[in-house]
N, C-alpha and C positions, 0 to 999 in steps of 0.2 A: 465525538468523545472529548475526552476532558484535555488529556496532553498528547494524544496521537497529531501529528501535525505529518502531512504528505508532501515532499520540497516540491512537486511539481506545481502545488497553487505556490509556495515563497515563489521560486523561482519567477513564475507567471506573474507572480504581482511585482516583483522589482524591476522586471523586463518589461512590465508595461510600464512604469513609475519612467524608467531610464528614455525608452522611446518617447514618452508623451514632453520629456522637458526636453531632448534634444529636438523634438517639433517645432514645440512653441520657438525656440533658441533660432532655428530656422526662419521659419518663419519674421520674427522680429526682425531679422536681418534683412531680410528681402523689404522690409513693409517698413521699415522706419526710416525716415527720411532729415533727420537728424547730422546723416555725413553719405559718403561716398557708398555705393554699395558693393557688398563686397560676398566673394563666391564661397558659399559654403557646402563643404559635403559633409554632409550624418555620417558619424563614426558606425560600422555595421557591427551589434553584439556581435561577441564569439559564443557558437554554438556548441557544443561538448557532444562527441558518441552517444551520451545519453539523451539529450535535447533531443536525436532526432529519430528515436525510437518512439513510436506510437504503437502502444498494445490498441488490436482491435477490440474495440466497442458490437455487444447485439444488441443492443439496447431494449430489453424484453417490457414486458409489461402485461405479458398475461401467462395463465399457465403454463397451456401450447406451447408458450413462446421457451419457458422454463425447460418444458419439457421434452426440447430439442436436444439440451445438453448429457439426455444418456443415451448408455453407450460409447460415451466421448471422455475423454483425457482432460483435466483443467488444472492450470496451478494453482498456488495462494498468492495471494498478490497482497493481502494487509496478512502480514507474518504479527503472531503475538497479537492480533486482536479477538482470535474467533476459538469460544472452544466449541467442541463436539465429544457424539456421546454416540453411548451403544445403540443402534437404533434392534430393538426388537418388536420388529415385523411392525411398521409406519408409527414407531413413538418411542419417544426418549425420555428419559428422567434427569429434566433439568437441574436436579439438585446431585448428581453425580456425574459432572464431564470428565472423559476418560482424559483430556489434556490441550494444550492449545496449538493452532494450527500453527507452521514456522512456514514463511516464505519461502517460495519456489518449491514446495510438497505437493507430488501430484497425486492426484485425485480422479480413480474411474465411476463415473458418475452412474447409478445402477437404479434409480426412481427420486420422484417430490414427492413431497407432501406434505399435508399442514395439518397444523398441530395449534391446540389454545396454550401460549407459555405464562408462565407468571408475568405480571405486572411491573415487579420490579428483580431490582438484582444483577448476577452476574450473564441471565438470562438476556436482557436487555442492553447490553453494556455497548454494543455495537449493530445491533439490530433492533428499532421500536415493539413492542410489542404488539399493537395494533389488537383484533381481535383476534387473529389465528397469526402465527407466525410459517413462512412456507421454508420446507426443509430439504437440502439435498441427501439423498442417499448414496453414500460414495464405499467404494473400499479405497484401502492405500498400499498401491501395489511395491513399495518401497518399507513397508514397516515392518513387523517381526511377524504379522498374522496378516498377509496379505488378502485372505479369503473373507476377514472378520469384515462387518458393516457397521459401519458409522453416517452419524447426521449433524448436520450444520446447519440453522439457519442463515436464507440471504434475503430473505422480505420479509411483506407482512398484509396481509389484508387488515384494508380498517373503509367505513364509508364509503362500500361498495366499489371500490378501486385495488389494484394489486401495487405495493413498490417493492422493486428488485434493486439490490444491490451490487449482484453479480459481478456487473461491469468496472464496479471500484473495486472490490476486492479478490478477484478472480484474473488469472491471465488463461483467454484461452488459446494460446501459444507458449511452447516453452519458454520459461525466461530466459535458459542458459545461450537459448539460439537467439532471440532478442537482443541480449547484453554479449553474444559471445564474443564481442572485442576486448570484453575486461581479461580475455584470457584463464587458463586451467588452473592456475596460481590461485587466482582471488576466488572464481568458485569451486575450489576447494575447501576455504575458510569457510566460505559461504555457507556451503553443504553442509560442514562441521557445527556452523553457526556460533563463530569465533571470529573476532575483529583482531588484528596486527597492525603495527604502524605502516603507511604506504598504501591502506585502503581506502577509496571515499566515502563520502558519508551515503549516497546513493547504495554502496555496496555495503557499507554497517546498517544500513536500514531493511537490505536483504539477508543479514546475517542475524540480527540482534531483534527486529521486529519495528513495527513504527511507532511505537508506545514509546515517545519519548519527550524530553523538555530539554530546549538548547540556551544558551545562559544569554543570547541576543538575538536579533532578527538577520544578522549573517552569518546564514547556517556552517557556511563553511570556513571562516575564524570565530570559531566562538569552540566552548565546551559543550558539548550534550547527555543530556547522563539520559541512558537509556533503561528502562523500567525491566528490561529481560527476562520475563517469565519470571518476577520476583525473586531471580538472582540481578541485581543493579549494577551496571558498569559505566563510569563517566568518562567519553572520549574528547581527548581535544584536539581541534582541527586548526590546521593552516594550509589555508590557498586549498582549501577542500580537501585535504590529505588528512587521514589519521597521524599525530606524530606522538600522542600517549595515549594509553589503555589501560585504566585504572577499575580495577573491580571492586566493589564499595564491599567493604567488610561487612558479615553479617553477625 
């Protein structure tokens, strides 16, 4: 997507950028023979609670594989990027989604299926269109009609191949127990899907969605104005803290 950005690849790429020149730095030292040689230890990153959470990965890749996921519990894991709609009886009308998913919303998964969607649009905006797009059948035992059925795409067949996306956008473990060191406080806000000063940007991105654009490539001093289901709010961070929350006038 266009300004969805996930901190787990920043992060990844600055922690490899940071490792790869304290290497070389090493290395020169041991190997240059210019003066005296002298002992070096690698400063070791600092790891954050959240570094060392790893949601598991099923890494599907065919129906079957899809179709292990009912009868089973799944979160949203890209909050604000996926809408869904009424499924009546294995097909949706992509030109009317009932609204968009919000992070950590769980999801009892009740059938797939695939479906031809349009081509272009809001249809496609986070899932390819391929030639058939495959669709989960969930209810949401947390919303005001918990009985109702709704669909989401999370693949797509195209040239005789399936691709799922599940695995990026799906947690299938709760978040709250994954993250639960952030404490009852922050997912609280969370829940509400409301940002306060004193939050991270990991937890505005579970609150607000990841549809967003940060105003540098240090996500966590910089401003990021978040797309929020087309209500916009610009947050600015230091040392990865929220310390203002400004909602863009509409």
């Amino acid at each position: 997507m266009t300004n969805g950005l996930k901190i787990g690849l920043g992060v990844a790429a600055v922690l490899a950028a940071v490792l790869g020149t304290r290497v070389y730095f090493a290395y020169k030292a041991h190997t240059d023979d210019s003066g005296p040689a002298t002992k070096v230890i690698a400063d070791r990153p600092t790891l954050s609670d959240d570094d060392t959470v790893f949601p598991r990965k099923l890494r599907p890749d065919s129906l079957k594989d899809e179709r292990d996921l009912i009868g089973k519990t799944i979160w949203v894991s890209a909050g604000g990027q996926l809408d869904y709609f009424k499924d009546t009886g294995k097909h949706v009308d992509y030109s009317k989604p009932v609204d968009t998913l919000w992070a950590a919303t769980p999801l009892e998964i009740k059938d797939v299926f695939e479906q031809v969607p349009p081509k272009k649009g809001n249809a496609t905006f986070r899932i390819p269109a391929g030639q058939k797009h495959v669709l989960l059948a969930f209810t949401m035992p947390n919303s005001a009609d918990p009985k109702q059925l709704y669909a989401t795409p999370v693949g797509y067949y195209d040239a005789g191949q399936y691709t799922f996306y599940t695995d990026e956008i799906m947690f299938y473990d709760d978040p709250h127990q994954l993250y639960k060191h952030w404490g009852p406080e922050a997912w609280s806000h969370v829940d509400k899907h409301e940002v306060v000063p004193g939050m991270t940007l990991n937890q505005s991105m579970m609150a607000l969605g990841q549809v967003m654009k940060p105003s540098s490539n240090d996500f966590g001093n910089s401003t990021v104005h978040f797309a929020n289901d087309g209500h916009p709010i610009d947050i600015e961070f230091e040392k990865n803290k929220a310390v203002k929350v400004t909602p863009e006038k509409q």
